[in-house]
C-alpha positions as CSV (number, residue, x, y, z in Angstrom):
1,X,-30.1,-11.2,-44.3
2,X,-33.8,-10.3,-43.8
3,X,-35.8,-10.8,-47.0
4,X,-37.3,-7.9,-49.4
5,X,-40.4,-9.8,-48.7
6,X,-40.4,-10.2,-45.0
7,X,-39.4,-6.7,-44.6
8,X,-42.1,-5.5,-46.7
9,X,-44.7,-7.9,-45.2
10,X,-43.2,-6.0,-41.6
11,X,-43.8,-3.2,-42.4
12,X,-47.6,-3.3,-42.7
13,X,-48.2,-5.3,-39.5
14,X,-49.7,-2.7,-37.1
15,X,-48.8,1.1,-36.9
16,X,-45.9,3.1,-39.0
17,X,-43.0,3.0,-36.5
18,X,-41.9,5.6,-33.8
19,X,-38.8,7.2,-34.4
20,X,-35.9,8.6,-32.1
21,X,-33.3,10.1,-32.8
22,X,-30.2,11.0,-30.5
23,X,-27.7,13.6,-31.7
24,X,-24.3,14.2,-29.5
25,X,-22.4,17.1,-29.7
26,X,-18.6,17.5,-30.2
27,X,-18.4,14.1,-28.9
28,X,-15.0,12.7,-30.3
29,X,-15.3,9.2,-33.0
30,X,-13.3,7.1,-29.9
31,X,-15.2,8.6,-26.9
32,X,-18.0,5.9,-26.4
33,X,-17.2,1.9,-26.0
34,X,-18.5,0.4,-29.0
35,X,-16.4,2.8,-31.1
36,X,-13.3,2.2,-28.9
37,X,-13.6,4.4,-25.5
38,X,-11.5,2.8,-23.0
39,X,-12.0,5.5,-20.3
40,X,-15.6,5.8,-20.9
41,X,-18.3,4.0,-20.2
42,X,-21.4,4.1,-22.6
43,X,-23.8,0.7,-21.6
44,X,-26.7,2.4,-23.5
45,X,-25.8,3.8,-26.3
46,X,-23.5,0.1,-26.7
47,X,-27.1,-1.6,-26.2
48,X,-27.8,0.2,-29.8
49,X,-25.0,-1.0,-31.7
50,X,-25.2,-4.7,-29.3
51,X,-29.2,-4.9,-31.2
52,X,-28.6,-2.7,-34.3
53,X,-26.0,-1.8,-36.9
54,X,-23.0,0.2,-36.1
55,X,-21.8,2.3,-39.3
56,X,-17.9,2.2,-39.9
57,X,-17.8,5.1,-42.5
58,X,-20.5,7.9,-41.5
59,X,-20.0,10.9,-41.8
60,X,-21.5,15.0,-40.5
61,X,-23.1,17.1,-42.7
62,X,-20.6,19.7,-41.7
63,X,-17.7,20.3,-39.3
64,X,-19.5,22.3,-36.8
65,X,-22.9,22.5,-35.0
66,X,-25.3,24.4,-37.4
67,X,-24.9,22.4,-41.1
68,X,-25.1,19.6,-39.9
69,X,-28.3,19.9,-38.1
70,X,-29.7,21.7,-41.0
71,X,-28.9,18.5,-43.2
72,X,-30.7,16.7,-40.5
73,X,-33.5,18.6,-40.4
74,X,-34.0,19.0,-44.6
75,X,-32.1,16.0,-45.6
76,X,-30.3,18.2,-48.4
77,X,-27.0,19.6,-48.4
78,X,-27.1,22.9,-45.9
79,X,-25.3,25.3,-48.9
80,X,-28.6,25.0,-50.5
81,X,-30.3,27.4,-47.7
82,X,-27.6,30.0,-47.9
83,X,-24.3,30.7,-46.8
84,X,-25.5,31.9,-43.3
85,X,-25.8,28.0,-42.3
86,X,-22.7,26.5,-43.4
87,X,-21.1,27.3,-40.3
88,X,-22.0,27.7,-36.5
89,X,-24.6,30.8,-35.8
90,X,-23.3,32.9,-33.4
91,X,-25.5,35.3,-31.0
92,X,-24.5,38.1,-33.5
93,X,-26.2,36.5,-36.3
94,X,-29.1,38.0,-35.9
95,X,-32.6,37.3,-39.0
96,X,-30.1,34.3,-39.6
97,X,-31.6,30.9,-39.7
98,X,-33.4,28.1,-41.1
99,X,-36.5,29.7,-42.7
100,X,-39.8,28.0,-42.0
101,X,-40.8,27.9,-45.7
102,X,-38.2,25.1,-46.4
103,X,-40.0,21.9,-45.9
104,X,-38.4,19.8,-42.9
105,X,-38.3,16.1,-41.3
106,X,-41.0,17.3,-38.6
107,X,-43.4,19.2,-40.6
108,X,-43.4,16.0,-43.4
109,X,-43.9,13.6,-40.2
110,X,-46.5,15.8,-39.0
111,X,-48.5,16.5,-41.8
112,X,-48.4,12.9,-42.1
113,X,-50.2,12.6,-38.4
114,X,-47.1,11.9,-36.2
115,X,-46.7,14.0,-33.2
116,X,-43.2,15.4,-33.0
117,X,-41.0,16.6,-30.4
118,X,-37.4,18.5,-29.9
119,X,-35.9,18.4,-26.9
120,X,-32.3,19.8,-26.9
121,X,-29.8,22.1,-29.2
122,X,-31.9,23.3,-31.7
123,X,-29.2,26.2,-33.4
124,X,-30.9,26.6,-36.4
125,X,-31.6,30.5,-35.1
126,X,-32.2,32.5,-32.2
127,X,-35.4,34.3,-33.2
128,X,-39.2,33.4,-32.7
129,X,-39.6,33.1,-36.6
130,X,-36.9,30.2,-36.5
131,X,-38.6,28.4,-33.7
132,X,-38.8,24.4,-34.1
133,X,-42.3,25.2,-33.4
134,X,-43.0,26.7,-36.8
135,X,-40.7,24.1,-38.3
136,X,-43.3,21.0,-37.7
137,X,-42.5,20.3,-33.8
138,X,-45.5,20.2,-31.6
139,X,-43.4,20.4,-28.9
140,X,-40.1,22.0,-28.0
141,X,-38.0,22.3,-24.8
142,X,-33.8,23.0,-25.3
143,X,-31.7,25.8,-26.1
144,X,-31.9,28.0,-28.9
145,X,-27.6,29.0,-29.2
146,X,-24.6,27.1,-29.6
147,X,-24.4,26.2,-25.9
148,X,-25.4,26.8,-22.3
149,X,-24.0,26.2,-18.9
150,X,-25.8,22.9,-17.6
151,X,-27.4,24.5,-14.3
152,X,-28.0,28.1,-15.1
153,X,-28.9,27.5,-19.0
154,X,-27.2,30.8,-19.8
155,X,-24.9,31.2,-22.3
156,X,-21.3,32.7,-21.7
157,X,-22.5,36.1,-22.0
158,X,-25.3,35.4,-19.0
159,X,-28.3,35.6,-21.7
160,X,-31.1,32.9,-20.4
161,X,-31.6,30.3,-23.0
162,X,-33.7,27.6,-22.7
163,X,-37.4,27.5,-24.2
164,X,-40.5,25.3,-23.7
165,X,-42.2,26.2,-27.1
166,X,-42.0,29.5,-27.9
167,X,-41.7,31.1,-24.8
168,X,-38.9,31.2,-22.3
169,X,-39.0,28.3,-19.8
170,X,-39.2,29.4,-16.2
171,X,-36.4,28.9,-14.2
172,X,-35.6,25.4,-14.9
173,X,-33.8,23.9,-11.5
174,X,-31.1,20.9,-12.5
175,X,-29.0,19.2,-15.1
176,X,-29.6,19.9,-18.5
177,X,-29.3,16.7,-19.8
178,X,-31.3,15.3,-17.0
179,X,-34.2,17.6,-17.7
180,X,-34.1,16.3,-21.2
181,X,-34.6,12.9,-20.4
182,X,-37.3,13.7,-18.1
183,X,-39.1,15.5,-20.7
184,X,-38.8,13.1,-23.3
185,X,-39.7,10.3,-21.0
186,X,-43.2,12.1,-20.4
187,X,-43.7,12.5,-24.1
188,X,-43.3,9.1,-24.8
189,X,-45.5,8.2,-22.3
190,X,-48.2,10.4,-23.6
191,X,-47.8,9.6,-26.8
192,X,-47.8,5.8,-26.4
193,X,-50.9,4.9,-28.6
194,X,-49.3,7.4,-31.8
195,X,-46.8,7.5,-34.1
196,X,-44.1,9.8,-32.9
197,X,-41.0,11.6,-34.0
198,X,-38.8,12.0,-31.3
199,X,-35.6,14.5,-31.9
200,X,-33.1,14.3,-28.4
201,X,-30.2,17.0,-30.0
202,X,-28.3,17.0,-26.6
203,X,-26.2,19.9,-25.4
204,X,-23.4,17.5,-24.1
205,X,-20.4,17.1,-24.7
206,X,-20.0,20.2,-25.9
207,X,-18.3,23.1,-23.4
208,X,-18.8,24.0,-20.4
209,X,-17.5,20.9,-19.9
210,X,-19.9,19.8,-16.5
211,X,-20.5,16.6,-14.9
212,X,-23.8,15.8,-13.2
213,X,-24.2,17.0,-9.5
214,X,-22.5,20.2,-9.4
215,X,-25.0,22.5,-9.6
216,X,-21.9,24.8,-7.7
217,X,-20.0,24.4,-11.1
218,X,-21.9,27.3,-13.1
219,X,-19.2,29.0,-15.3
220,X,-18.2,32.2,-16.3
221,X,-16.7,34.0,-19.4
222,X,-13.4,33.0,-17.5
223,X,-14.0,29.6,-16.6
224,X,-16.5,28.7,-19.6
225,X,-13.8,26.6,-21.5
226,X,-12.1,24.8,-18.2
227,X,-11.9,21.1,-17.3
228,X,-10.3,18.1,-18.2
229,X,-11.1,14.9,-19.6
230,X,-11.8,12.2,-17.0
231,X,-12.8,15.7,-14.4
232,X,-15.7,17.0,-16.4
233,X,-15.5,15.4,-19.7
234,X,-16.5,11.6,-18.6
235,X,-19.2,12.2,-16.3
236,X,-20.6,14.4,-19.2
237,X,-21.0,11.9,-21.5
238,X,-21.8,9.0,-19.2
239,X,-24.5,11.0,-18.1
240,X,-25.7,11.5,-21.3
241,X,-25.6,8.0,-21.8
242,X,-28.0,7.2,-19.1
243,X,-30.4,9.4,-20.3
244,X,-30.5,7.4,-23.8
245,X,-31.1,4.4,-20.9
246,X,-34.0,6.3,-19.4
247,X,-35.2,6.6,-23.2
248,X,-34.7,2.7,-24.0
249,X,-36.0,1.8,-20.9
250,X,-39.4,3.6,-21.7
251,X,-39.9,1.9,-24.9
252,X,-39.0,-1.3,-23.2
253,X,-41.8,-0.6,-20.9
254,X,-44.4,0.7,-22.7
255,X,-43.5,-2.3,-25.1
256,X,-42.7,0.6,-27.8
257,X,-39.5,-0.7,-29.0
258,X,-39.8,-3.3,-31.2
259,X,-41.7,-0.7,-33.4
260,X,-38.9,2.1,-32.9
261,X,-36.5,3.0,-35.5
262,X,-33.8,4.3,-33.0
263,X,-30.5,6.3,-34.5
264,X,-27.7,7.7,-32.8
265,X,-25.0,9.8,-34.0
266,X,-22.8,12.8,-33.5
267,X,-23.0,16.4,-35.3
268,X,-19.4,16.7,-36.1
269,X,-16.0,15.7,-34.9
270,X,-14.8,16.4,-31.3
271,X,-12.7,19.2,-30.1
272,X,-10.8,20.1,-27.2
273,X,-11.1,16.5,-24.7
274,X,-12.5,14.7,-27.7
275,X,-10.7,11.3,-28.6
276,X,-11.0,11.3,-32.7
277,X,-9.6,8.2,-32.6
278,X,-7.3,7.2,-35.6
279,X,-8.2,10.0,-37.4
280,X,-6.6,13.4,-38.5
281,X,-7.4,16.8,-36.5
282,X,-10.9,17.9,-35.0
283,X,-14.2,19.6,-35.1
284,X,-13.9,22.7,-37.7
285,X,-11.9,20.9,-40.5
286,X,-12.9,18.7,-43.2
287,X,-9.7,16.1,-42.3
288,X,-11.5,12.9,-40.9
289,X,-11.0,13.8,-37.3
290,X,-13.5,17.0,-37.9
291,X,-16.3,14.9,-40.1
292,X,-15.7,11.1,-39.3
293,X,-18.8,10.2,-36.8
294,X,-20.9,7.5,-34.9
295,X,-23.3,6.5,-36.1
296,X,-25.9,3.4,-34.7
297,X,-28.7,2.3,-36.3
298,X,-31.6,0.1,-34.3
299,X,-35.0,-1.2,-35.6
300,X,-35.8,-4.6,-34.4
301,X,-36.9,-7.1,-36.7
302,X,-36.1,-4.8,-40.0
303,X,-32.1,-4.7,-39.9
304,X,-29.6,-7.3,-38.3
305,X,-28.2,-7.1,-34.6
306,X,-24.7,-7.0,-34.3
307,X,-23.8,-5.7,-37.4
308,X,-20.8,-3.4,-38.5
309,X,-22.1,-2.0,-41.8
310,X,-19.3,0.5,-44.2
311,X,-21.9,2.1,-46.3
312,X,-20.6,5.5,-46.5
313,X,-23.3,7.9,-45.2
314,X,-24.3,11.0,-43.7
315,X,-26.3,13.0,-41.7
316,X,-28.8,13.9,-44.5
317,X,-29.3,9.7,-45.4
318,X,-30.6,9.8,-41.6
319,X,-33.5,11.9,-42.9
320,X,-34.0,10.2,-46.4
321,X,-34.2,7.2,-44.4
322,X,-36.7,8.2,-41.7
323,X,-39.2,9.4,-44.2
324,X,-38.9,6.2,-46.2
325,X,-39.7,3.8,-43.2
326,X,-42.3,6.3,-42.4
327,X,-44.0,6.1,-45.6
328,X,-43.4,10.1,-45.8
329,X,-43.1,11.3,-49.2
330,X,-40.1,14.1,-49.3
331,X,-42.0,17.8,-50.6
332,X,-38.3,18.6,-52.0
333,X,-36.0,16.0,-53.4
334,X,-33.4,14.5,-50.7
335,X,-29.4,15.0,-51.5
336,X,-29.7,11.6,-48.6
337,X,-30.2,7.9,-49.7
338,X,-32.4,5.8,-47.8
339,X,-30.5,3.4,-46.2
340,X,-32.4,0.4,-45.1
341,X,-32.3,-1.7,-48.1
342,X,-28.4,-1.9,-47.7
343,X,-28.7,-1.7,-43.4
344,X,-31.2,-4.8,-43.8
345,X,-29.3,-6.4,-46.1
346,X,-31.8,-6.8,-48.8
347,X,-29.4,-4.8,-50.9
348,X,-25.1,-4.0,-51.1
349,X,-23.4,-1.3,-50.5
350,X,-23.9,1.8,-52.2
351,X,-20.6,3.8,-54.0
352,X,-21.6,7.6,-54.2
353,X,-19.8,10.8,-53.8
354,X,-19.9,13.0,-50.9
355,X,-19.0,16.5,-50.3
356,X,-18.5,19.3,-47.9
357,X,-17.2,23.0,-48.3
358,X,-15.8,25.8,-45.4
359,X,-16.7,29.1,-46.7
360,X,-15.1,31.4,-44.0
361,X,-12.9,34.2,-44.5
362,X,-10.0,32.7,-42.6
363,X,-10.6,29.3,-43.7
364,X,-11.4,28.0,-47.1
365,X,-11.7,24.0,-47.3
366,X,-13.2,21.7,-50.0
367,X,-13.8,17.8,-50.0
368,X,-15.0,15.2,-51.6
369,X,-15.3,11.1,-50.8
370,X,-15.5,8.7,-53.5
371,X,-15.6,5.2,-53.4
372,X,-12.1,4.7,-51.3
373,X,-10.3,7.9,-52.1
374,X,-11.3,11.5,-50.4
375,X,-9.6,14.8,-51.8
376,X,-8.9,17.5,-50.0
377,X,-8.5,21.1,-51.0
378,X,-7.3,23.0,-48.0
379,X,-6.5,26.3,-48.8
380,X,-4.4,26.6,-52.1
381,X,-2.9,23.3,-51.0
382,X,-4.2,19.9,-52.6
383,X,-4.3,16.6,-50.9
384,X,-6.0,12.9,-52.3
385,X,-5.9,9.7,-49.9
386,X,-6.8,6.2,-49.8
387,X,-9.0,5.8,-46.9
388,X,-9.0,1.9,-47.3
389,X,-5.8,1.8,-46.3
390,X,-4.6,4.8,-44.6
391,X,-7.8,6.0,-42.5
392,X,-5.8,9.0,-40.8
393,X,-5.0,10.7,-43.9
394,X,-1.0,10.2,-43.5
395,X,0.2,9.7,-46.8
396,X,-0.7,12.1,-49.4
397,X,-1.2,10.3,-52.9
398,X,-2.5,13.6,-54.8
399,X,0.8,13.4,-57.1
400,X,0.4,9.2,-56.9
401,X,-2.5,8.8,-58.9
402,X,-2.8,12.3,-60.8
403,X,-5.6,10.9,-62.7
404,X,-7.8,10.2,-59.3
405,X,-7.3,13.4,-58.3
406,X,-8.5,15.0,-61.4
407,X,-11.7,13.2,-61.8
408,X,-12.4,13.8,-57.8
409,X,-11.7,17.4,-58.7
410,X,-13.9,17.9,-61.6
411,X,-16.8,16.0,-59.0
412,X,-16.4,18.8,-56.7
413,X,-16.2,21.8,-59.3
414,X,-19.6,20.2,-60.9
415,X,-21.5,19.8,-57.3
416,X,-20.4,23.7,-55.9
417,X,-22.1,24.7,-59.6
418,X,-25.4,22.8,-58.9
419,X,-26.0,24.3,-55.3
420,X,-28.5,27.2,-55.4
421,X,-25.7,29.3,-53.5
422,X,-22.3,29.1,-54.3
């Protein structure tokens, strides 16, 4: 356990501390080693939970793409920006997005004299006036959309999508996740003697599925959706893993890291050649298999190597607690916790509730986790389990403990009442 008083006492020796943050996409709870791959190898991103704190019971903001990188980015609870990003933004939704007037992670880092970067999936809209640039980023190079092939970087409907700041990149020769890594390599470099905020949303895992070295494997409408697991799907990742290397490596060597707060996680459950593990169904559902995520935590010096921590957390408590080791002071109050007093040690962990909600015509979910139990209301049907004990939601204990489910019920009903958009 480290001390209030050492970690205190840490913080104030030399600069506030460089952060990076790593966000996967689709990637499956069982696709990387240190969560249980056996397929798959992930050195680098097993180097973060080998010197940090891996998270047992983190959880997405949402079950697809969009809400959860909105709780990212505002550390609040996506339904409070409208219903247009509770769920994926397609290329129809057009004037749809996170509007610039909502104060976000980068702008509060910036304002606070950190330069900050984006390099990846930003899908928070398509439109100039949604740009990460007006959102606090100083710089930004990634795609706008849901997805892009990994050589031509056009979507599925042959629309060009990849920026460097608010213009179009020129044509960008390569592997997407490659370029990333490049890019992000060059603004660590330059940024070596300042605080930074480095965001690394990658495109991968998510389809086209597309290894590294196949610049003859650019997809079409037919072929967008096509590979298989240990084909496309493993190189994907592990490729994406070694750019996290190239990261770590260029902290190690600009002696950067032990003053990095480093945090890696997922934006919602996997789909398709995803491995959720022991968990219930996939990305798009509020079971655990759609919400249940990775989630690795490294700071040297400030919380414990090794570690398995079960605070239950998500994406938004990411954002709480990057502001709070920053010594940013949120404009807007965060739904997240700060999590380094119980990561550290210097304080137990937390019981809260957490929630989530699918709004869409052909799907209505509700959830809510609590201590041990989680209820589900899935439809017009209504489900309650003990996570403690049955993690893959198998046994349904709704008409078990009728008194449970109640109070978990009434927790929901009062939290959709006290967002701004219902």
């Amino acid at each position: 356990m480290i001390s209030r008083r050492a970690f205190l006492a840490s913080l104030q020796l030399g600069r506030r501390p460089n952060v990076v943050v790593f966000l996967s996409d689709d990637m499956g709870w069982a696709d990387i080693s240190c969560y249980g791959a056996k397929d798959i190898k992930t050195p680098n991103i097993d180097r973060l939970a080998r010197e940090g704190v891996k998270l047992s019971d983190c959880y997405s903001n949402g079950p697809v793409c969009t809400p959860t990188r909105c709780g990212l980015m505002t550390g609040r609870y996506q339904q409070r920006y409208g219903r247009g990003l509770e769920w994926a933004l397609l290329p129809t939704n057009v004037n749809v997005g996170l509007d610039p007037k909502h104060a976000t992670l980068p702008r509060l880092l910036k304002n606070s004299g950190y330069k900050t970067a984006i390099f990846g999936k930003w899908h928070l809209g398509r439109e100039t006036q949604f740009s990460p640039i007006h959102h606090g980023f100083d710089e930004y190079y990634g795609l706008t959309g849901g997805n892009v092939d990994m050589y031509s970087k056009e979507d599925r409907f042959k629309n060009y999508d990849f920026y460097d700041g608010l213009e179009k990149a020129a044509t960008a020769p390569g592997y997407l996740t490659e370029l990333l890594a490049g890019r992000a390599e060059k603004f660590i470099t330059a940024n070596k003697a300042n605080p930074f905020f480095l965001y690394m949303p990658f495109n991968a895992v998510h389809w086209p599925f597309q290894g590294p070295g196949r610049p003859e494997s650019v997809r079409d409408m037919k072929s967008w959706y096509d590979g298989t697991r240990l084909g496309e799907y493993k190189p994907m990742l592990e490729a994406m893993d070694a750019a996290v290397g190239r990261v770590l490596n260029t902290l190690d060597t600009l002696g950067l890291a032990q003053n990095t707060l480093v945090i890696f996680t997922n934006d919602n459950g996997g789909e398709r050649l995803s491995d959720n593990g022991p968990f219930r169904h996939h990305k798009a559902t509020l079971w655990e298999g759609g919400i249940r995520v990775p989630g690795l935590v490294r700071w040297p010096g400030k919380v414990p190597r090794g570690k398995t921590n079960a605070q239950v957390c998500m994406s938004m408590d990411f954002t709480a607690t990057i502001a709070a080791a920053c010594g940013a002071k949120a404009v807007d109050p965060f739904d997240g916790i700060d999590l380094l007093p119980v990561l550290s040690g210097r304080s137990g962990v937390q019981e809260r509730d957490l929630f989530w909600r699918i709004n869409q015509p052909n799907q209505r979910m509700r959830a809510v986790r609590s201590g041990k139990w989680k209820y589900i209301l899935d439809g017009g049907i209504h489900n309650m389990y003990d996570l403690s004990n049955d993690p893959g939601e198998t046994r349904d204990l709704y008409y078990v403990h009728p008194d449970v489910a109640e109070r978990l019920k009434k927790k929901l009903e009062d939290w959709e009442k006290s967002l701004a958009n219902v």
